[in-house]
C-alpha positions, 0 to 999 in steps of 0.5 A: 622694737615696741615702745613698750620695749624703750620704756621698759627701764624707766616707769613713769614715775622716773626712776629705773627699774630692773628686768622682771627678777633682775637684782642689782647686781645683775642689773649693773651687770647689763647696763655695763656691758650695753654701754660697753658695748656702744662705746666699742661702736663708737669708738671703731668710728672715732679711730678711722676718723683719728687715723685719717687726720693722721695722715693727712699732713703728709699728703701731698695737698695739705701744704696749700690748705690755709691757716683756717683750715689748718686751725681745722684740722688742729682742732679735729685731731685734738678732739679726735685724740680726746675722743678716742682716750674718752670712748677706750678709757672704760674698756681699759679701766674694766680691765684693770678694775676686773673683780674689783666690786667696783662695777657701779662705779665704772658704769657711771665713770663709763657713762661721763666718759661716753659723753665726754667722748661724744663731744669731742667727736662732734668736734672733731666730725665739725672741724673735719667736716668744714676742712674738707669742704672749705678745701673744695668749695671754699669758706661759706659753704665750709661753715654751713655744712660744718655748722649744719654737722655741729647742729645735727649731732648737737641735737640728736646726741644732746639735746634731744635725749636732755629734752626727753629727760626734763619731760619725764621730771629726771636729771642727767646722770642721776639714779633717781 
């Protein structure tokens, strides 16, 4: 992909621009089914993460995992959990909105939810992560690795795309 191509959307003065001949309309249509799209992704990854938090308390070690990690692992399946209802959330409420007229509503409902969920998710990813090393290697590595987790999606799912709004003059969430 050229960079042409990532700024097609977005001229320089900020706001967002359709394809060439591309109505409103239809240019909800597509940004609704992309995010659509990378919300399924997402959430593919968030529930084989969910699903082995699930059975991790009937293992047969996790009766020796400590109360730190048991705070851990509290706190990875909520955030999981919550994750999981944010990045669903827009496929079912198309669903039930289906011909409702209401598609610009459910793409910027949509796109808070995928934040949302992206969140928890890193919560859960961090909180996951320093589980399982802190079982392994013990608590100062578990709070590097997992601070180092928290960190870099911090950064590549946040920060950075913020940052790269603020340079362009535009706010999040916004249409301008």
């Amino acid at each position: 992909m050229a960079l042409s191509d990532v700024n097609r959307h977005e001229p320089a003065g900020g706001g967002v621009q359709a394809e060439p001949d591309e109505s409103h309309k239809e240019r909800v249509d597509r940004e609704l089914g992309e995010l659509l799209q990378g919300l399924r992704v997402a959430a593919t990854g968030v529930q084989v993460l969910f699903a082995f938090l699930l059975t991790l308390p009937f293992s047969t070690g996790f009766g020796k995992v400590d109360q730190a990690g048991r705070w851990l692992f509290y706190v990875a399946m909520l955030s999981a959990a919550v994750a999981s209802i944010c990045l669903i959330a827009p496929a079912t409420q198309h669903r039930v909105l289906f011909r409702s007229a209401l598609k610009e509503l459910m793409l910027h409902r949509a796109n808070r939810l995928g934040v949302v969920g992206g969140i928890a998710l890193a919560v859960s990813m961090t909180c996951s992560t320093g589980l399982v090393v802190e079982a392994f290697l013990g608590v100062l590595p578990a709070a590097l690795l997992a601070g180092g987790v928290a960190g870099l999606s911090a950064w590549l799912w946040f920060v950075q795309p913020l940052v790269s709004l603020h340079r362009r003059g535009r706010r999040p969430w916004s249409d301008e």
